[in-house]
Structures are given as C-alpha cells and as structure tokens.
C-alpha positions, 0 to 999 in steps of 0.5 A: 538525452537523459533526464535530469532528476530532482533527487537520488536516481540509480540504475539496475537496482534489484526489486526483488528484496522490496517486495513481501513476496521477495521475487523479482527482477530488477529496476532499469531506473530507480528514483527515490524521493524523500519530500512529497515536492521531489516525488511531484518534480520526479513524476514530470521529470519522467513524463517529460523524459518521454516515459508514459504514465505505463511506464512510472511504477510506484513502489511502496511496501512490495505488498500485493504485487509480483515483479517479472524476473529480468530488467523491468523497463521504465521508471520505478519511483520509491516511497521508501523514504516518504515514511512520515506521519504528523500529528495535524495541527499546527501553528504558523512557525512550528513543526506539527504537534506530534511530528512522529519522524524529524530531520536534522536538515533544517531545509527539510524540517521547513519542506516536512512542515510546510507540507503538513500545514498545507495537507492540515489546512486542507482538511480544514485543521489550521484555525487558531494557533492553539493546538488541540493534541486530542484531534485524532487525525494523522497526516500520513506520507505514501510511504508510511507503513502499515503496521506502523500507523496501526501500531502509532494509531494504538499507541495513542488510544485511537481507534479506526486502524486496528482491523488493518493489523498484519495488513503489510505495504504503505499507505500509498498502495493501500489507499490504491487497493483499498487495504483491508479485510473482515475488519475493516478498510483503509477507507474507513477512516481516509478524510483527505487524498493528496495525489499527482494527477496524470497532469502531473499536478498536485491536488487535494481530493475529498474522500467522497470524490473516489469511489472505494470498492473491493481492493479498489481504491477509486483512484482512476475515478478523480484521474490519480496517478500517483498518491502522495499523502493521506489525512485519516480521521480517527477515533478517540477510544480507551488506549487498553481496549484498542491494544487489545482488539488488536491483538485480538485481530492479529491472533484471529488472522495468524490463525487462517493467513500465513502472515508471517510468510513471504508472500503477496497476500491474496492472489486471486479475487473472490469469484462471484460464481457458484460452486456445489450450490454456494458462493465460496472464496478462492481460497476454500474453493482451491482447497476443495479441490485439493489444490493447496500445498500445490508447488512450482519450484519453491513457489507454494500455495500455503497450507494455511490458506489457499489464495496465499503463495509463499515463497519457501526460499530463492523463488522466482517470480517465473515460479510464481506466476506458473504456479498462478497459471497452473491453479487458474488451469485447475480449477477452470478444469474442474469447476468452469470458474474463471479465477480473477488475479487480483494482485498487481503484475509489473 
C-alpha cells in the first residue's frame, strides 16, 4: 500500500542538478514540503510507510555529498521550498519583524508566523509586544541558503556569518556538517536547534545539548533525524566593515578553492598522520605526490586545490567516485596514510 503524503510527492525525479558536484541518479520518491509542520508529517508519513530512518534522505543545497548514478531507493525529502528567514521578535498577531520572505496564501502566511513565534519564543525572544529591530538573531528554515544568510547577515551590519562566504548548501546540512572553514564555523553563531527526533517528534535543542566538531555537527548526540530550522545569534558591527571582511574572505578563498567550480567541496578528511616529519592536509598532501590535475572521465582533481574534484561537464558519480578510489589508492601506495572520505555517499 502506498503511502499517503502531506504535501507534493513525485517519483523518478533527477538529483543530479541539485547537488553542487552536478552528478547523480535519480530519487525513487521525491517529497517537497513548504512549511516546517509538512516536512515533520513527511518524515512519519515515511516512518510509517515502513521506510527506516536509512532510508529518509534529506536533500538540502547538494553540497558535500555524491549521489550514485541509477535509481536510488528510499525516500528523498527536500527543503527546497523551506528557504525562510525572519527576523525573531514579533507580536502576538503579527508576521516577525523583517519577515525576509512572505506568501500570499493567508493559511501560509499564519503557518510561517505561527512557527517563527514558536522558534522566537524558544530562545526566549517574545516578552513584550515591542519589537527591538536591533536583535541580531535570525530564525532560519533548513532550506535557507548559505550564501544567502551570509549575504542577509551583511546587509544588516551583523556580523558572525561572514567567514562562511563561498560556503554553499542550506542551513540544514550546515548545521549537520558544521559548515566552515579557517574563519569561522556555523556553530559559532547556532542558539537554538529545531529538529525531527528519530521518534519522529519535533523538539527544541540548546546549543550546548550537541556536540559540534570538525565537519560534525553532534546531531547524533541529542538523537536528530532531520533539522528543521535554526536561531543564530549574531552580532551587531558597522555594516561597511562586515561587507568588507566578506569580501576580503571571499578574494582569500577564491585564491586557494575552485569556488566557482561544480564540485562537493573537500572530499577527503585532514589525516592526523605524519608525512616527511609534519602533519600536512589532504589536499597539499595529494599535491606532493603529484596527484592533482589526476582525472577519470570528466572527473577532475582541481589544480587549485588538491582535495577538490570538479566536474568538468557530463561527469558521473561512477567517475567521481573511481577517481576517490584511484587517489585513496595512490597515496596508500605511496605514504601508507589511509585517507578518510568526508563527504556524504547516498
């Protein structure tokens, strides 16, 4: 029997286009929720369809992550259309001060506003009707963009997310992953969780219930299926000088990462081995070995940086992952280092 969904579900639907590295298969169900309470009700609806919680993949901004080319079974769950960010305070009948995003449905307007007041009132933002407009907290949707909170963040004088500029995906995956880099981490700046236990209940996690780490966001630590919406605490700063540390990141980062490149960002974790008496990353260690610019089909290590693989045009993620094979293989071969995949394999 086939489950019954609370909101838009197709089949057969190709993945390949939603993911930064631009390969892939395609879903053998395809569920896109547009309120937070659907995305909840999609997860039980599969859950009791049978489906183990293996077997409900997220699929936010595509970043960091290779799809398998052919069917991929299970059901795939999008936050395309869970791309909302509000300003938090808010009155009791009101849209949140600085809704960035709004329906014209009025039965959405009062589920977005509802649902904000709830994520608001959780980080204990709602105590007077008043709204203090220089709160710099944001209450984001798992499918908000990266470079679009980053670009809101600057827009207002905020700062705290400009070190995550050129960081791409959605807020859901980078709280998983704990999106980041030399400037900074999404957790520096996560107050509050929302997310779908594995119960299939929606809760409110502190900051400090997880356990962030290296491309790690804890989530297993407070039993998180699937994360809902997030309320950042910002900064307030001068507007100009935010603008300019961004851009400043985003010059520095272009420089050393093919950011303009279809690729999954960093595939291979830093190993914590020693190679020629220093602890070197993956990608200068792939370099010295003379391994970037390796290729399969249109697979590419990038000549930029060494843990990038860029896909040069009509790549498959059979390419792809030979390619991760071919590099592990090498550099085992050469160094007796046992290279760690970090990016995610449906």
């Amino acid at each position: 029997m086939s489950p019954t969904w609370p909101c838009v579900a197709r089949s057969h639907i190709e993945l390949a286009k939603r993911t930064t590295l631009k390969v892939g298969g395609v879903a053998e169900t395809f569920i896109e929720p547009s309120t937070p309470e659907e995305l909840a009700a999609a997860y039980l609806a599969a859950r009791e369809a049978g489906f183990a919680p293996t077997d409900i993949r997220v699929l936010g901004g595509g970043a960091n992550l290779i799809i398998r080319d052919g069917v991929l079974g299970g059901v795939t769950i999008s936050t395309e259309l869970l791309r909302r960010t509000f300003r938090p305070l808010v009155t009791s009948d009101e849209m949140p001060a600085g809704a960035l995003d709004t329906s014209d449905d009025a039965e959405a307007r009062e589920s977005i506003a509802a649902d904000a007041r709830s994520l608001a009132a959780a980080a204990g933002e709602i105590s007077a009707p008043a709204i203090d407009r220089g709160n710099p907290r944001l209450v984001v949707w798992a499918g908000a963009t990266m470079p679009g909170l980053v670009r809101t963040a600057s827009e207002l004088g905020w700062t705290g997310l400009e070190g995550l500029i050129g960081v791409p995906g959605s807020l859901g995956g980078g709280i998983a992953m704990n999106a980041g880099g030399r400037w900074g981490e999404l957790f520096d700046v996560v107050e509050l969780i929302r997310v779908i236990g594995t119960d299939g209940v929606l809760r409110d996690v502190n900051r400090d219930a997880c356990q962030p780490g290296y491309r790690n966001g804890g989530l297993a630590a407070i039993d998180a299926a699937i994360v809902v919406g997030a309320v950042l605490k910002l900064e307030l700063a001068n507007k100009k000088e935010v603008q300019a540390r961004a851009r400043e990141y985003l010059f520095e980062k272009k420089a050393v990462q093919p950011v303009t490149e279809a690729s999954a960002g960093c595939i291979f974790k830093n190993p914590t081995q020693f190679y020629d008496g220093e602890r070197v990353g993956a990608g200068l260690l792939i370099d010295r070995l003379g391994l970037k610019d390796r290729r399969r089909g249109a697979a590419r290590v990038s000549p930029v940086h060494g843990n990038f693989i860029i896909n040069e045009g009509g790549a498959t993620a059979t390419d792809v992952l030979g390619l991760i094979d071919d590099l592990q293989r090498e550099v085992a071969d050469q160094t007796g280092i046992s290279l760690e995949i970090e990016v995610k394999r449906w």
